[in-house]
Steps between C-alpha positions, in 0.01 A plus 500: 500500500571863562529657889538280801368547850263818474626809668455516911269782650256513213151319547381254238209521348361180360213455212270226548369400176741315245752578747496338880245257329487311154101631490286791468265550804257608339438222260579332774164616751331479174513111458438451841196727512413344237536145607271591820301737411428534101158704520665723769811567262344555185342803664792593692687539180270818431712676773755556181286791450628674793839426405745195569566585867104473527510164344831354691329577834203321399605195356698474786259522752319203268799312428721506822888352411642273725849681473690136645387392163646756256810396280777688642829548328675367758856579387390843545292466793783366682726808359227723645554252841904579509435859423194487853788375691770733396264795671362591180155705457274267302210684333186286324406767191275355290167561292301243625271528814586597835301212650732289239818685589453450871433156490798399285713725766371362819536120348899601362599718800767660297326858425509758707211684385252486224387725209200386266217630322162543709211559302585784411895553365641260285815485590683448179736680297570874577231439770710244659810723460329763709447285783819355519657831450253647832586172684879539480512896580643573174810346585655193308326184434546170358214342255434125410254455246461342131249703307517777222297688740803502765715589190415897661601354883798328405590861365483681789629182775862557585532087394247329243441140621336314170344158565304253284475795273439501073786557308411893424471579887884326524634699219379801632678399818807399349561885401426626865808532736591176739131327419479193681408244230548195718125397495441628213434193283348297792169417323252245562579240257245655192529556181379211214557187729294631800168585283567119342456385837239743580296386172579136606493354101586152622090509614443542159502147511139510610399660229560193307161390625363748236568232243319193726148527241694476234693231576228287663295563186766415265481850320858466389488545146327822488741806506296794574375298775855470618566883443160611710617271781874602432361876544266408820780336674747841485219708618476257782887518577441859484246558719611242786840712513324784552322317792813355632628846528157650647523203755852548601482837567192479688730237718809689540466525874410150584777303251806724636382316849501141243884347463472466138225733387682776630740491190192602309635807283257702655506401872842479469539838316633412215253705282283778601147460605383819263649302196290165591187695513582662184646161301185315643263796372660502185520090478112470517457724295720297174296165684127649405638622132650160462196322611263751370658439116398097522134560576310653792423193676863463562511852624194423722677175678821720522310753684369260704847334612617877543236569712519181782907550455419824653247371693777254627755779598255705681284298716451130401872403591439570846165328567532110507363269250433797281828544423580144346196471355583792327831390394342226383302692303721725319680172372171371343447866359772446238338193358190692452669732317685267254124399470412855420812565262467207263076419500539173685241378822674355789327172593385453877816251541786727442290775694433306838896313370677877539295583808593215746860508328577849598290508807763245667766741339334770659536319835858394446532842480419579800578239735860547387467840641379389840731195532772760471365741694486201770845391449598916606286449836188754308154417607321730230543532146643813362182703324349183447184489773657113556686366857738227482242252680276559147760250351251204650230591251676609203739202446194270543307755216818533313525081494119467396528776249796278317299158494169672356718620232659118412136385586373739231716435256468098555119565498514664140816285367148210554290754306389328137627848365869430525431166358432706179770796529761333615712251306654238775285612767574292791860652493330785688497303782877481509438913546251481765761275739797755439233795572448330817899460586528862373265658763592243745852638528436848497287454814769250636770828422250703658483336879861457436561877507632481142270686331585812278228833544411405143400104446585595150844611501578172790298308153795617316816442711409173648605263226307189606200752467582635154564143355112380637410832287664383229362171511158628550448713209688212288270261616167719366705558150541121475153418602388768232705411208660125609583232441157270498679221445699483843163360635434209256 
């Protein structure tokens, strides 16, 4: 850390962007614009052509920010707090809107005054410098800021006050006299482990339902049938990251209000918005080479998923019933695409099977949400179009959901067919009974207010849980390949 306490009598002029907060506004009105209006915003965005002051003020005025639920640096915040108290003039300079601006001011109370672009001036760079230089009479000033376009500001500021800034903006720094360096590694946590929580592999695991007509069909010996389905399922992983990332930065607003979704890397800040709209853009597109090199049916049912994921993130998550339903369906989606990938029909069992099965998951899903949302004295969900009442109907759904998937798979485990395909067939029943304990639990977890967001990650930490699993998909190998004898 160079410099200490920044010099009395000069005001302090503080960036917005990167700087006060671990986000870009912009990106920032974008995903909520986008989130409530998407029509609206995709013609907005033609405002570019009248420059980026032009498009600022109108995604704002589409996507207002709620500026309580920004991520603030608070270190620094509470720096720019001491400094308030001290007597200190407090400036807001910053390129993004003045509606923007002004909000974050009024809600912080710590700024004096506010400058910010309005439709016209983007206030950035040399164009920033010029304001701040008017503002303070051409006397001395003090800038806080963390871009290479403030590398021309921190020139001319009597003390350079780098935060959360790359490591060329510090350097440059470093050779000005009595920088203030302090903040100036106070990121948001990025970097490789915040985009491997952003991309969220460990739901990769869903993906293993590529392989589910395969395995039913006993297509095990065949290796180009394992490399098409191999090739399907990494398309798959592919293209639900790049929906995870779409989703969570529609969300942003709404999980910094959740206790653990707020640690999202993007609510939290921990990555940029622009770079999640970029590394989704850029994810889909390796997902639809990927799937479009198996065959074009598998490119069709990927399409398909992409298209209710988005569906999902832009209006379906917030209407009732829709929402799990479609949930549901993007689970059943993948088996139709291992059916796609390696030339194999799904039979009407495993179709209605995955449909009741991930139905109830769909429900656990969300009656986790509004048990905790009841145990923190909410009444509505967050985004969701549910109240917490709505937990009467969906736990009885969510329960009857469960038993028509044991009732399905007892009704075909009676079918003559498995009689033929399967070797010790009556083992299956041994499957059907730990099924039922399975999705018995989770629902007992879920009234219990145990329930993770994800039923699949709880799946994998609860232990009990993982062993019935276990036992599960050893019970179906046994019936397949067994051990006839055990019966006689």
């Amino acid at each position: 850390m160079r410099g200490g306490r920044a010099i009395d009598g000069a005001p302090l002029f503080v960036d917005l962007d990167g700087t006060l907060i671990r986000s870009d506004t912009l990106w920032e009105s974008f995903a909520i614009a986008l989130r409530a209006r998407p029509w609206r915003t995709a013609i907005g965005v033609t405002a570019l052509a009248r420059g980026r002051a032009a498009l600022k003020e109108r995604l704002g005025h589409l996507g207002p920010i709620d500026p309580a639920a920004l991520p603030y640096r608070e270190a620094f915040l509470e720096w720019l707090r001491e400094e308030k108290a001290s007597g200190r003039r407090i400036v807001l300079a910053t390129a993004a809107d003045r509606a923007v601006a002004e909000s974050v001011a009024n809600h912080l109370g710590v700024f004096d005054s506010v400058l910010a672009s309005d439709g016209n001036r983007n206030l950035k760079g040399r164009e920033k410098l010029a304001a701040i230089e008017e503002a303070s009479a051409g006397g001395p000033f003090d800038y806080a800021g963390n871009d290479e376009s403030d590398i021309p500001i921190f020139a001319r500021s009597r003390q350079a006050v780098v935060v959360g800034a790359p490591e060329s903006v510090i350097r440059h720094a470093n050779r000005l006299d009595g920088a203030d360096t302090r903040f100036a590694r106070e990121g948001g946590g990025g970097g490789l482990k915040a985009w491997i929580r952003a991309v969220r592999p460990h739901q990769w695991l869903k993906n293993l339902l590529v392989f589910v007509p395969m395995m039913t069909a006993f297509a095990l010996d065949d290796a180009t049938v394992w490399l098409y389905a191999f090739e399907a399922a990494f398309a798959m992983c592919l293209a639900a990251s790049a929906g995870y990332l779409v989703n969570d930065l529609l969300d942003m607003q709404p999980d910094r209000r959740h206790p653990r979704k707020r640690e999202r890397p993007f609510a939290s800040g921990a990555l940029a918005p622009s770079h999640g709209f970029f590394g989704a853009a850029l994810i889909l597109l390796a997902a639809c080479l990927l799937a479009l090199s198996v065959n074009g049916k598998v490119l069709f049912w990927l399409l398909l998923y992409l298209g209710s994921s988005l569906m999902y993130s832009f209006w379906l998550k917030r209407l009732p019933m829709f929402d799990v339903v479609t949930l549901a369906g993007l689970y059943t989606l993948r088996v139709e695409i291992g059916a796609a990938a390696t030339g194999i029909e799904v039979s009407f069992w495993l179709r209605a099977f995955t449909i009741f099965v991930f139905l109830s998951l769909a429900l656990i899903k969300r009656c986790g949400e509004l048990v905790s949302e009841r145990e923190r004295g909410e009444q509505t969900g967050s985004g969701r179009g549910y109240r917490v009442g709505d937990i009467d109907v969906l736990q009885p759904m969510g329960v009857a959901a469960s038993v028509a998937a044991v009732l399905v798979l007892a009704l075909y485990v009676s079918t003559p067919d498995v009689e033929i395909r399967y070797a010790t067939p009556k083992l299956l029943w041994l499957a059907m009974v730990a099924l039922l304990v399975w999705l018995g639990r989770l629902w007992i977890d879920t009234t219990r207010g145990n329930m993770h967001d994800d039923p699949l990650v709880h799946a994998l930490t609860d232990p009990i849980g993982r062993w019935l699993l276990i036992f599960i998909g050893s019970v179906f190998v046994l019936a397949a390949f067994g051990i006839p004898e055990f019966w006689h």
